[in-house]
C-alpha positions in Angstrom: 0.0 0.0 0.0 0.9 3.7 -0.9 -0.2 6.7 0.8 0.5 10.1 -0.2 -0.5 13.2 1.9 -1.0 16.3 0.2 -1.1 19.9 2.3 -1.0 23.8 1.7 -2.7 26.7 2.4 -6.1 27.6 1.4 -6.3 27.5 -2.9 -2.7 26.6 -3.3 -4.3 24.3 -5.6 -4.5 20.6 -3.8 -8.4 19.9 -5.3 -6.6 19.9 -8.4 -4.2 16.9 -7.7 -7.2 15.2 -6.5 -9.4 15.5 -9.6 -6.2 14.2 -11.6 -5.3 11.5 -9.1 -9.3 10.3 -9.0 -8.9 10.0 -13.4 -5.6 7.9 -12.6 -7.9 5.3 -10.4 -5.9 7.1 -7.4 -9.2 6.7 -4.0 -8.9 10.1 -2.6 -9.6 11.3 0.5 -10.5 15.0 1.6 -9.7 15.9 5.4 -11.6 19.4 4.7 -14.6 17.1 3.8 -14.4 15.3 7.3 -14.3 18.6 8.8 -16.7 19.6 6.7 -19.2 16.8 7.8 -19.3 17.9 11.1 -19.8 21.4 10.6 -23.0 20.1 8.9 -23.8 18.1 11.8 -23.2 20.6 14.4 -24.9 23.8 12.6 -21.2 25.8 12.4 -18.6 27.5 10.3 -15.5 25.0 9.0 -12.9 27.0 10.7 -15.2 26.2 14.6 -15.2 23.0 13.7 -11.7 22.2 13.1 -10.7 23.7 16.6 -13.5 21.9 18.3 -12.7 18.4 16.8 -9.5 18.8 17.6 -9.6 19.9 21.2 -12.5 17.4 22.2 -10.7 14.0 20.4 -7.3 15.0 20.3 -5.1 16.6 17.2 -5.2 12.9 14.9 -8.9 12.7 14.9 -9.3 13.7 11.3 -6.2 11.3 10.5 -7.6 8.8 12.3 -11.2 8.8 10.4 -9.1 9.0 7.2 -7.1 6.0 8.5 -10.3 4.0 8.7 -11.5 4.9 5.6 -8.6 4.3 3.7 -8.7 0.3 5.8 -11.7 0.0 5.1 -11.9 0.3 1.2 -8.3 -1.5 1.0 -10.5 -4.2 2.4 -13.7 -4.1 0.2 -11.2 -3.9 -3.1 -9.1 -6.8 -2.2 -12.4 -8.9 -1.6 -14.7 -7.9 -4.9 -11.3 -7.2 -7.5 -9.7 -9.7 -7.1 -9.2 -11.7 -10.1 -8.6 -15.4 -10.6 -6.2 -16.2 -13.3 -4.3 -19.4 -14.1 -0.7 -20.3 -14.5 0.6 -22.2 -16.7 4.2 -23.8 -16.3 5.8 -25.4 -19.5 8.0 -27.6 -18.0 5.8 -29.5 -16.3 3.0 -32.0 -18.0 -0.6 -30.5 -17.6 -2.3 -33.4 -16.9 -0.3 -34.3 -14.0 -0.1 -31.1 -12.8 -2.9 -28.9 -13.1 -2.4 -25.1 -14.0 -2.1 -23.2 -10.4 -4.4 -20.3 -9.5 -3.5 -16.5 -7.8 -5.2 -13.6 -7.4 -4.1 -10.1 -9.1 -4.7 -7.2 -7.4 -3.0 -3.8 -8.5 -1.2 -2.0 -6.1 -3.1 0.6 -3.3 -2.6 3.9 -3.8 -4.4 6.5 -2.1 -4.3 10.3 -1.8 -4.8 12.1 1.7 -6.0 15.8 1.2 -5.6 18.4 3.3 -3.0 17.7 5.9 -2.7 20.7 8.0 -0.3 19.8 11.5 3.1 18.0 12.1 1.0 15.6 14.4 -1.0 14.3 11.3 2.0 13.7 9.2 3.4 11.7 12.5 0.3 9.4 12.6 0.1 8.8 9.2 3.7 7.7 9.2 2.9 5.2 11.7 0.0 3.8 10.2 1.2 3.7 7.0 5.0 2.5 5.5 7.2 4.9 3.6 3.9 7.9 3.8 5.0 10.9 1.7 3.6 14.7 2.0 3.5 16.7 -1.8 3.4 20.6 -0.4 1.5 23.1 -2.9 2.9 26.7 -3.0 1.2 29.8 -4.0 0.9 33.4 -3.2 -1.4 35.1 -1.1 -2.7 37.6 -4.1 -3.2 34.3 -6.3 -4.6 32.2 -3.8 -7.4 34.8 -2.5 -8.0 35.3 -6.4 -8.7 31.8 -6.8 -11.1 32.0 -3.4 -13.3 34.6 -4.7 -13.5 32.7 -8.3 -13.8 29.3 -6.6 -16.4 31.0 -4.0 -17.1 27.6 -2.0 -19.1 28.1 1.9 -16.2 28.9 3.9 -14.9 31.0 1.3 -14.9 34.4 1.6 -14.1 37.5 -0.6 -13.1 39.6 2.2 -8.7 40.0 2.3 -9.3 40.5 6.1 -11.1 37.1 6.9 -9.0 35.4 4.0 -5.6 36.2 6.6 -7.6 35.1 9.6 -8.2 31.7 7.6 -4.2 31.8 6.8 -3.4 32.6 10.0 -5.6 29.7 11.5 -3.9 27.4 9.1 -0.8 28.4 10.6 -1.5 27.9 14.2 -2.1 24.3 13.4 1.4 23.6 11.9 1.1 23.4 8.4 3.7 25.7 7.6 6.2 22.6 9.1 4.5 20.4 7.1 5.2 22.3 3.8 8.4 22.8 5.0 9.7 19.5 5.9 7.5 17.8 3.2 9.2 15.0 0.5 8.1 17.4 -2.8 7.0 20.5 -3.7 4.9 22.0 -6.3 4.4 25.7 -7.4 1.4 26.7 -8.2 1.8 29.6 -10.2 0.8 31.4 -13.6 -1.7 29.2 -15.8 -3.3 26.4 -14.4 -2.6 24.2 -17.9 1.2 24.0 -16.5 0.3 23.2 -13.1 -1.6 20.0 -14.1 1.5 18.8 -16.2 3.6 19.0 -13.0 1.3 17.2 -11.3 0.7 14.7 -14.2 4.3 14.3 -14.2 4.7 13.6 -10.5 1.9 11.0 -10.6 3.6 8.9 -13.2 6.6 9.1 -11.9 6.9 9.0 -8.8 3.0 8.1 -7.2 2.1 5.5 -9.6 4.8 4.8 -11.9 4.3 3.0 -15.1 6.3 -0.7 -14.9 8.3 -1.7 -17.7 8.2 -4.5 -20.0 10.8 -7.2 -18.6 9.4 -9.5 -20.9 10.5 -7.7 -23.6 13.9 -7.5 -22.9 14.1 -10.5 -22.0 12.7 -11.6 -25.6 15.6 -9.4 -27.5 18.3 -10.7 -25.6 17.3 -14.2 -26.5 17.2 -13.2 -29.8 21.2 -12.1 -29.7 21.8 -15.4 -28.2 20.1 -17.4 -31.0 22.0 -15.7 -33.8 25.2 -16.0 -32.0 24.5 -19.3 -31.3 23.9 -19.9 -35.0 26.6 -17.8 -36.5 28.8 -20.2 -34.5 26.8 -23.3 -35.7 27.4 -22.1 -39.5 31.6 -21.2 -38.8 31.7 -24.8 -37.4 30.1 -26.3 -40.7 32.9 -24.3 -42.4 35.8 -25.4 -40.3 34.7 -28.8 -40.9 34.1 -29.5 -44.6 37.6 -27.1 -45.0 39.3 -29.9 -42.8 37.3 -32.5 -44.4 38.9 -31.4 -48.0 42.4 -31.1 -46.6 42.1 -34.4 -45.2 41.3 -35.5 -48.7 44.0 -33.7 -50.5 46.1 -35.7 -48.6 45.0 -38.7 -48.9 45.5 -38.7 -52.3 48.6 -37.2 -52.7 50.1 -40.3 -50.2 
């Protein structure tokens, strides 16, 4: 299983890696939406209930529900896509041994949104082997631009509230998180270049395409067939040269 987090500062951007990520067949998973679910629930602002959850359950009770989540599906996959295939070995006779069956599952990958303090990043680390953290940068000016544009429930067009949000943000820790985190993307100019960096991160380093071993395999057989034969051909030449100096001897004697 592979678990990346991703985290910055209101409209860095990080919806965007998730609507790529979700057309790769990356699961997703939005900490703002958990937050967002108990504002619902509770009859309050985003920003209330982030300080509430956290104070009442502790600062990893949004990883934690993200943790079960994330078990949880891993779970359902592995029991309904799972596909039976059979193996077939050459060597062996079929009717004495009969073809052997596995299951195929691809690889988990999932993608945690919205990581905001060092204490998230810690329990994700535990839960999870080898858990990375992509930061999104942005400017303020860009970011409150996109805000107003994007103009979502907690988002507001007013600068002053926009730093209180920032600043909010910050007293959780996610400025240590983009700091210390294991890539970093900018997030500035046209979007159209943005989503090629993040395309480009995804194959290569997320969910990397595997190569063809198969193939190589095939072309260095290949080399070893028509070396094999080039020798087979010299030796047929050696031979019937030998064979008619043998001759020439034999009837000069």
């Amino acid at each position: 299983m592979k678990v990346f987090g991703v985290t910055g500062l209101p409209g860095s951007g990080k919806s965007i890696i998730s609507r790529i990520a979700k057309k790769e067949g990356i699961y997703t998973i939005s900490m703002g939406d958990v937050i967002r679910e108990e504002a619902e629930r509770r009859n309050i602002t985003t920003g209330k209930a982030a300080v509430i959850l956290r104070k009442k359950y502790g600062n990893n009770v949004v990883a934690s529900r993200c943790v079960t989540k994330i078990k949880n599906h891993s779970k359902n996959r592995h029991n309904k896509r799972a596909t039976v295939k059979k193996m077939y070995n050459s060597r062996t006779n079929h009717n004495k041994h009969p073809p052997k069956k596995y299951k195929k599952i691809e690889q988990d990958i999932y993608l945690i949104e919205g990581i905001r303090s060092p204490y998230e990043v810690a329990y994700f680390k535990k839960q999870f082997n080898n858990f990375k953290v992509i930061a999104i940068h942005s400017s303020p000016n860009e970011r409150f631009n996109r805000l107003k544009r994007r103009k979502r429930n907690d988002d507001s067009p007013d600068y002053n509230k926009f730093v209180e949000r920032d600043q909010r943000e910050l007293n959780f820790g996610i400025g240590k998180v983009i700091a210390l985190a294991d890539y970093m993307l900018i997030n500035e100019g046209p979007i159209p270049n943005f989503k090629n960096n993040v395309r480009a991160l995804i194959t290569n380093e997320i969910k990397p395409k595997r190569k063809n071993i198969n193939r190589k395999r095939k072309s260095k057989n290949k080399n070893k067939s028509k070396q094999n034969r080039k020798y087979q051909k010299g030796k047929k030449q050696y031979n019937k040269h030998n064979n008619r100096k043998n001759n020439n001897k034999q009837n000069r004697r």
